[in-house]
N, C-alpha and C positions, 0 to 999 in steps of 0.2 A: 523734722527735716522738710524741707521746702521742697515744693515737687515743680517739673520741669514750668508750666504752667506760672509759675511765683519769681521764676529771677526775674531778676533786674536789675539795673545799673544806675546811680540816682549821684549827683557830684556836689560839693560842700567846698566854696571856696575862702581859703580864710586872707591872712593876711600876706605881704611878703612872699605873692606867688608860690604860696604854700595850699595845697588842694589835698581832700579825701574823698577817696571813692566808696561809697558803699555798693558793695554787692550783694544780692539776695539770691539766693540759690545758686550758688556759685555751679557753673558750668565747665568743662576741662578747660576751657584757655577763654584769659578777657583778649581778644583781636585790638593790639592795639594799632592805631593808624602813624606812621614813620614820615618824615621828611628831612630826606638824607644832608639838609644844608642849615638843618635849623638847633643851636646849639642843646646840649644834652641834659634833659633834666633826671631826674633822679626818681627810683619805684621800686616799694619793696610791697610787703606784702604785713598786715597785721590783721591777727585774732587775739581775742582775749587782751587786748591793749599791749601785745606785746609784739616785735619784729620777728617776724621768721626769716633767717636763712639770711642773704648779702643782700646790698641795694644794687640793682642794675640800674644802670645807665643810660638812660634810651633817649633818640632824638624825635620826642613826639611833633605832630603834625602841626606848626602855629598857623600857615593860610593856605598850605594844599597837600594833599597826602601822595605820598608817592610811592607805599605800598602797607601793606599789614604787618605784623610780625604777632605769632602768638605767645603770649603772656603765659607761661603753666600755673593752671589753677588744679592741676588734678587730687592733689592734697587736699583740698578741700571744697572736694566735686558736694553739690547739694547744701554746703555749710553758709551762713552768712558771715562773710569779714569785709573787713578793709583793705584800701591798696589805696598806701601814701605816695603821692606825688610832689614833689618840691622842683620850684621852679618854671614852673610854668603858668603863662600870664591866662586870667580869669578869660580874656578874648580869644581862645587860642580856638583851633578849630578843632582838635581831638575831642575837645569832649562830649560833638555831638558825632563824633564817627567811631566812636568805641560803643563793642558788643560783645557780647557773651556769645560762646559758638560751642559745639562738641566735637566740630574737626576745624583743620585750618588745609586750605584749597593748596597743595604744594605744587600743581599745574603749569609747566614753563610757559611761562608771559614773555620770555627773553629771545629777541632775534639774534642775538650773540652770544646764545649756548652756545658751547662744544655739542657735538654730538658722539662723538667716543673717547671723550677724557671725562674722570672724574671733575668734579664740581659741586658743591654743597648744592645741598635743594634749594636754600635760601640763608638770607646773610652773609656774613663774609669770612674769608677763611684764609689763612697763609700757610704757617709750615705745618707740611706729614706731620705724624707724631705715631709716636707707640706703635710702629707696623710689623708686626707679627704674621706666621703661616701659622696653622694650626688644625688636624682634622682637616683637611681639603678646602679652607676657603682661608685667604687672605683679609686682615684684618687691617683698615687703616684708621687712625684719628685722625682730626687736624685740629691747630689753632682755629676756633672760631665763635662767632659773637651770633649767638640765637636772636639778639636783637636787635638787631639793624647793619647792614651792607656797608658801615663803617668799623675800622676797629676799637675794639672794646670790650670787656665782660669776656675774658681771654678763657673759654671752653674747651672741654675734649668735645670735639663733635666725633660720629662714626660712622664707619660705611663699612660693607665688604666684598668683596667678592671669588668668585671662582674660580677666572680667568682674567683677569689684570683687565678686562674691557668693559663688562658690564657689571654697576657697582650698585648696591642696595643702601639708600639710607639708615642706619639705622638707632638715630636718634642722638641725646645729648647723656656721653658716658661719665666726664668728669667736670665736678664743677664746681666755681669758685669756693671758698670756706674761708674763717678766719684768718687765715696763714697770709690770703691773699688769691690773686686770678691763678689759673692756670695756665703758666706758660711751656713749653717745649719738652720732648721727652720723648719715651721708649719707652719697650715694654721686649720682658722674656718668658717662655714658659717653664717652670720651676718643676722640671721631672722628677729630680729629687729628694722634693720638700724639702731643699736645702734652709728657706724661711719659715718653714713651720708652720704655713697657712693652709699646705695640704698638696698632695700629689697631683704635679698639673697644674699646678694654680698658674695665672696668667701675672706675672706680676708687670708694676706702669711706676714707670718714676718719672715725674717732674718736676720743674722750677714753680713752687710758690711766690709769686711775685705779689711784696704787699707796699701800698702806697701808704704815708703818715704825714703829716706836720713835719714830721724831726729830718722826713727823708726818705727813699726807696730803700725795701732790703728784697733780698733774693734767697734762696735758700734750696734745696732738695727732699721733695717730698716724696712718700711711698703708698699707691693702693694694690688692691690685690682683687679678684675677679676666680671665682668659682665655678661659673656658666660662660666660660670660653669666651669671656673679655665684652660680654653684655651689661654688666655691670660690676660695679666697683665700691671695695669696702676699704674706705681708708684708714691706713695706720696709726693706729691711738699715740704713738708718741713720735708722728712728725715735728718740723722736719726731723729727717736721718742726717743730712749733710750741711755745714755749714760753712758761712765765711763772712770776711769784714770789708772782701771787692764787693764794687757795686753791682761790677757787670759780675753773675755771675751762677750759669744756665743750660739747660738744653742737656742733659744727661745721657748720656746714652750706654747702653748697660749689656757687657756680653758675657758669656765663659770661655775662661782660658785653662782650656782641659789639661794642655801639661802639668801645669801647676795645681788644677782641680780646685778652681778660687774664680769667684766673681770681677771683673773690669769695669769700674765707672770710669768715662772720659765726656769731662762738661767744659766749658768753655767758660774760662775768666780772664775777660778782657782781651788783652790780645796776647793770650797763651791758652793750650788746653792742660789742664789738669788730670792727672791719672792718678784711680784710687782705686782698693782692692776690696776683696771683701770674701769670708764664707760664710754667709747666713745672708747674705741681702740687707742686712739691718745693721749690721756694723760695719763703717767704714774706715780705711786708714789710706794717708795719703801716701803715694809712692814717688810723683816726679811730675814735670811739668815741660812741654816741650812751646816753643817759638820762638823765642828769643832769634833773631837775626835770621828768621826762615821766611821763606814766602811772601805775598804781599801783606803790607800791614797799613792801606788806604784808612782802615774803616775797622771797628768791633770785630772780632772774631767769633761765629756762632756756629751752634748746631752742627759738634762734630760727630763723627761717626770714625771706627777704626775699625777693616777687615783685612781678611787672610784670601791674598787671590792667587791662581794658579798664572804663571808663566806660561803663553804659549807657546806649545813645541818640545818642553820641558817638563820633567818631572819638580822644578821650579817652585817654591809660592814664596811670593814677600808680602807685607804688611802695606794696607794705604791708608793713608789718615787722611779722612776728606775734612774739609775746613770751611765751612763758608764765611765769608767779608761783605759786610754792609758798612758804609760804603768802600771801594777799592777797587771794583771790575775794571776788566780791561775797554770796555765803553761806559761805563760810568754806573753809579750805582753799584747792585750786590751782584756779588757770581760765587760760585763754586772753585777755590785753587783745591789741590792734592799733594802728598807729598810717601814716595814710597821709603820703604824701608823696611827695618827690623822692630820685633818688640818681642822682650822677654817675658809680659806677663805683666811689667812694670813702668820700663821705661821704653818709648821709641825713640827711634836714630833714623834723622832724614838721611840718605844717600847719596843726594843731591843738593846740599845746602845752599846753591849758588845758582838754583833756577826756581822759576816761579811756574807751574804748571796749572794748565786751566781743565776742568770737567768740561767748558761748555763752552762756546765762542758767540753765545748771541747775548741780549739782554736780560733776556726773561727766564732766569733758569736757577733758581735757590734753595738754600733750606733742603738741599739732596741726603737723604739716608738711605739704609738700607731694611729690606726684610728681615727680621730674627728668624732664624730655622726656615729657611726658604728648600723649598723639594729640591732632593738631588744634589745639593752640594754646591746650587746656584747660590748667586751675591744680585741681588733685584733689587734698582735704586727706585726712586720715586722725587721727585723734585716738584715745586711749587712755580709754579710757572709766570709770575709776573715781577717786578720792581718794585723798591721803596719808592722810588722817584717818580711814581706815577701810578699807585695803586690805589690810592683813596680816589682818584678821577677817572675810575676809566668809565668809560659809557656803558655800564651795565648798572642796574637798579633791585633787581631782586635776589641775585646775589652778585657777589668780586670773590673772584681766585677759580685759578684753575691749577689741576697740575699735571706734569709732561706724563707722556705715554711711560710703562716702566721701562727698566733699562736696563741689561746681564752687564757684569762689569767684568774683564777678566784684564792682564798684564799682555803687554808685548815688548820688545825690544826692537826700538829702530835705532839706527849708528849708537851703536853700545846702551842709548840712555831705554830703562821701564819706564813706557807709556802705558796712560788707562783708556782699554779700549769702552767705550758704551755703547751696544751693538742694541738694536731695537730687542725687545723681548718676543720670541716666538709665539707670541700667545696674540699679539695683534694682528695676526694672521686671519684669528678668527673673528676678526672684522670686516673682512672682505666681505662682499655683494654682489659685484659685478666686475666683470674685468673686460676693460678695451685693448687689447692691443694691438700699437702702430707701428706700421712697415718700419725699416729702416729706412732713412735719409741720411743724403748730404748736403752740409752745409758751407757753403764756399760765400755766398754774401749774406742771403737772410733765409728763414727758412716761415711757416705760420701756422700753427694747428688753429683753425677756426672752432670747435669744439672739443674739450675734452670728453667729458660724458653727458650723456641727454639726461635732463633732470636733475643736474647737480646742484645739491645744495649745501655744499659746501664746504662737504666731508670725505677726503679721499688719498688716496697714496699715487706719486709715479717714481715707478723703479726702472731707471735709468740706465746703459751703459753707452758711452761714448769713445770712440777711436779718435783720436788728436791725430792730424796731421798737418801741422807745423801755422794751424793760429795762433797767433800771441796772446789772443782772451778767447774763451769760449761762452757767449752770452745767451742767454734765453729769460724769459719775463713772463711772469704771472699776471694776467691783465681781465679786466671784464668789461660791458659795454660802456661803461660810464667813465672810463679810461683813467681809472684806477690801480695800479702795478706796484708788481713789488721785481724788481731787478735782483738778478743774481748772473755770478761769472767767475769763471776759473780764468786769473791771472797768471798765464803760462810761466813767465818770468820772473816774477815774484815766489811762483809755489803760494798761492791763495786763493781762498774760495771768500766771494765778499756776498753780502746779502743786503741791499740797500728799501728801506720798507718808507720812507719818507714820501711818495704817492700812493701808500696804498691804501688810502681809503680817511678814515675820520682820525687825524693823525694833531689837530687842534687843541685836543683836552688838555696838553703838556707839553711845554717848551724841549722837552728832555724825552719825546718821544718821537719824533722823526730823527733815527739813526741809521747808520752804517758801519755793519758788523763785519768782519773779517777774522778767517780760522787761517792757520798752516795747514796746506796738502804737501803729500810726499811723490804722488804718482799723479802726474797728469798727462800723460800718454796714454794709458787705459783706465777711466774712470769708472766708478757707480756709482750714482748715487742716489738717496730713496729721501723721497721730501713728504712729509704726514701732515696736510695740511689741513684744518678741523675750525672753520668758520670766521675765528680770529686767532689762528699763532699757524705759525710754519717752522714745522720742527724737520731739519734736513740730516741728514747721517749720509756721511761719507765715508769711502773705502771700508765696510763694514763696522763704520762705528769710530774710526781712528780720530775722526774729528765728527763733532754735533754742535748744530747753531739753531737755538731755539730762541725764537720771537714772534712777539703777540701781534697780530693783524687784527683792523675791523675796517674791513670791505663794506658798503653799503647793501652791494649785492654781491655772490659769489664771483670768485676767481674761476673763468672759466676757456679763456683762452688760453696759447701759448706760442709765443713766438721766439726763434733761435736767430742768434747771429754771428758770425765770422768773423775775428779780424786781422785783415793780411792770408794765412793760409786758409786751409777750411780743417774742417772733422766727419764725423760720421756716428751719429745715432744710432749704434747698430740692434739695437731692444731697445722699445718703452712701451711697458703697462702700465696702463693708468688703472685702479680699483675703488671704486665705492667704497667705503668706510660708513660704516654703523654698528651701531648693538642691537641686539639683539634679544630685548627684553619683550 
């Protein structure tokens, strides 16, 4: 065995931009150098002349690097092998900026982190997946690509935490295999070893998605996790679920106690599929619902189906969340719902002649829920950016965020169940600091020249407002460089609009300077609470009864705030403003 002293790294260029790398003493990860514009060659890994494991995709560095990503070498820490490269030209500039290393520096470089939303440490990431409670700490995966800030090499990445605020990386739990990448999923814990892996087991099902010549298939696969969803032992005779749609994905997997039997509900095409099952392993199909329901813009993904409680009432109906890429009501992906009943088997919209939205801004998908979440809560989790503009957005070391969580529960306004998304109590315990400003009135303009000293970027104002007979209620997010994002309750209308098209680096996308608009029911006495976290402004109205979530990237913080009247006035009668952080 070669000792630390003996690696090295030494490159063999053949023909047809076909390259090998020898390595000598292989070290836990080769650092390889990324350039997120430069197309993707292809690297796997070979010992003994033979391929281990899939080829990744990576967009190595041709004439400037634009960050690292580490390579896992840990299999074969100390060993000499190869790593084939194809694809990439003999002039390229990677292969004098590749190195053998025994950590990789996961250090935010990024001036448009979040500072209390989740976000991978590095690379890119789209939809939740598998979120589970368990034992006292919340478990999340996501879609994501360990090698590089674009999509690709479709991973269970993981994280978890305590308190829905501050989230621990904790590495790469499911990953590609012959079936294909790892695309979208869920995960339950199996209390009684109904699949026979063992009491407790964590079980994860996702979509195998494999590419061919002949054409994409899709499929449902199953692993299983005996140390509380840290790792993953996949099922020798995936997939469990099949079919001959193309689209056809994203599982989501509950128990339905009455009947004492397992729920798959995965999304094909633009219908969701419901299957049953007792054992986890065997599945049969029971019914299908969309046909002439909801919006059908766009693919139907990543559903989810829960039992929420009625407030006021001893009450609970079924919601079946749905996500649409594309179909939003501003274009791109969103979040519609649709309530009802389900016996176990089949669900029945109640409202088959409306379209109802989870969220009213742009940036808000890919929403599921917690499995076994404390107390008899429904805790959503949503992915916080657009197809329409997520490979460009101005961040480099990683893309994707997702929204704060979110309690879901029923209400009824003029006879119709609505879903409320009321912020999760637990972002509470992000606060810092708290200002709060006098009451005002506002009859022409009104101007907070600071909100907090030191802001950088992360913070809450929890609002209420008295109307007295203006016809809009205006106020605007602004910093010195005169940068804003407008927002205003249209008295007349009953609407709350959010206009983010000055606010900041808004360039990168034709399809990203927009103007969002929700339904309000009460604008007479308002609250309302806006989480605004460096780049997105996530706003909750009337405790949740409408949410507009959309990505901002300011140059420098939002730090003023100015109010305006038009025709009557109102009255501010509370606003705290709060620091937001974690507190790791």
């Amino acid at each position: 065995m070669a000792n630390a002293a003996e690696s090295s790294v030494s490159v063999r260029h053949l023909a047809n931009e076909q390259n090998i790398v020898f390595v000598k003493g292989a070290k836990k990860y080769l650092l390889l150098p990324v350039q997120d514009n430069a197309p993707e060659s292809k690297v796997c890994i070979v010992v003994d002349n033979r391929q281990q494991g899939v080829v990744a995709n990576v967009r190595l560095a041709r004439d400037q690097v634009d960050y690292y990503i580490p390579f896992d070498l840990s299999a074969y820490e100390g060993k000499d092998i190869s790593v084939d490269i194809q694809g990439m030209p003999e002039s390229s500039l990677c292969w004098e900026k590749m190195s053998l290393s025994d950590t990789f520096d996961m250090t935010n470089r990024e001036k448009f982190r979040p500072v209390y939303h989740h976000t991978p440490a590095y690379g890119w990431m789209n939809d939740p997946n598998g979120m589970f409670y368990k034992d006292g700490v919340y478990h999340l995966y996501f879609q994501h690509n360990p090698y590089g800030s674009t999509w690709g090499n479709m991973t269970w990445g993981h994280s978890t935490t305590t308190d829905l605020v501050n989230w621990n990386y904790e590495g790469l739990a499911i990953k590609p295999d012959a079936w294909g990448a790892v695309f979208s999923g869920s995960a339950v814990v199996d209390y009684d070893n109904t699949a026979g892996f063992g009491k407790n087991a964590v079980v994860a099902f996702y979509t195998s998605a494999k590419s061919s010549p002949w054409g994409d298939t899709q499929s449902q696969s199953m692993a299983y996790s005996l140390d509380n969803g840290k790792t993953f032992v996949k099922y020798a005779y995936n997939p469990v679920v099949t079919s001959s749609k193309r689209d056809f994905r994203d599982p989501k997997v509950f128990w339905y106690a009455p009947d004492k039997h397992w729920v798959m509900i995965l999304a094909g095409g633009q219908e969701m599929d419901i299957y049953s099952s007792k054992n986890l392993k065997d599945w049969k199909y029971e019914s299908s619902f969309g046909a002439k329901q909801g919006a059908h813009g766009g693919v139907w993904e990543c559903p989810d189906l829960v039992e929420l409680p009625v407030e006021g009432t001893k009450e609970k109906k079924w919601v079946l969340i749905c996500n649409i890429n594309p179909g939003g009501p501003f274009g791109g992906n969103a979040a519609q719902y649709f309530v009802g009943t389900f016996d176990g088997k089949k669900f029945v919209n109640e409202s088959p002649t409306q379209t109802k939205w989870m969220d009213w801004g742009k940036d808000h998908y890919a929403t599921v829920t917690f499995s076994n979440a404390p107390g008899g809560r429904c805790i959503a989790l949503g992915w916080m950016s657009n197809w329409q503009y997520q490979t460009v957005l101005p961040t480099l070391q990683y893309r994707g965020s997702n929204t704060i969580a979110r309690d879901l529960t029923l209400y009824r306004q003029d006879g119709e169940l609505l879903l409320r998304c009321a912020p999760s109590p637990e972002i509470e315990k992000a606060r810092m600091q708290k200002v709060s400003v006098p009451s005002f009135k506002v009859s022409d303009s009104y101007d907070l020249a600071s909100l907090l000293e030191g802001n950088d970027g992360a913070y809450e104002i929890d609002m209420t407002i008295k109307n007295s007979g203006a016809s809009k209620i205006m106020f605007t997010l602004s910093n010195d460089k005169g940068e804003k994002v407008n927002m205003y309750y249209d008295i007349m209308r009953k609407q709350f609009v959010m206009d983010r098209s000055e606010s900041g680096k808004v360039d990168f996308s034709v399809d990203f300077p927009a103007v969002t608009v929700a339904p309000v029911y009460d604008t007479d006495n308002i609250r309302l609470r806006l989480f605004v976290d460096r780049t997105s402004i996530e706003a909750f109205g009337e405790g949740g009864k409408f949410v507009m979530t959309n990505q901002v990237f300011p140059t420098e913080p939002y730090n003023k705030m100015s109010f305006v009247s038009v025709r009557g006035n109102f009255t501010v009668k509370s606003m705290d403003v709060y620091k937001l952080g974690n507190n790791k």
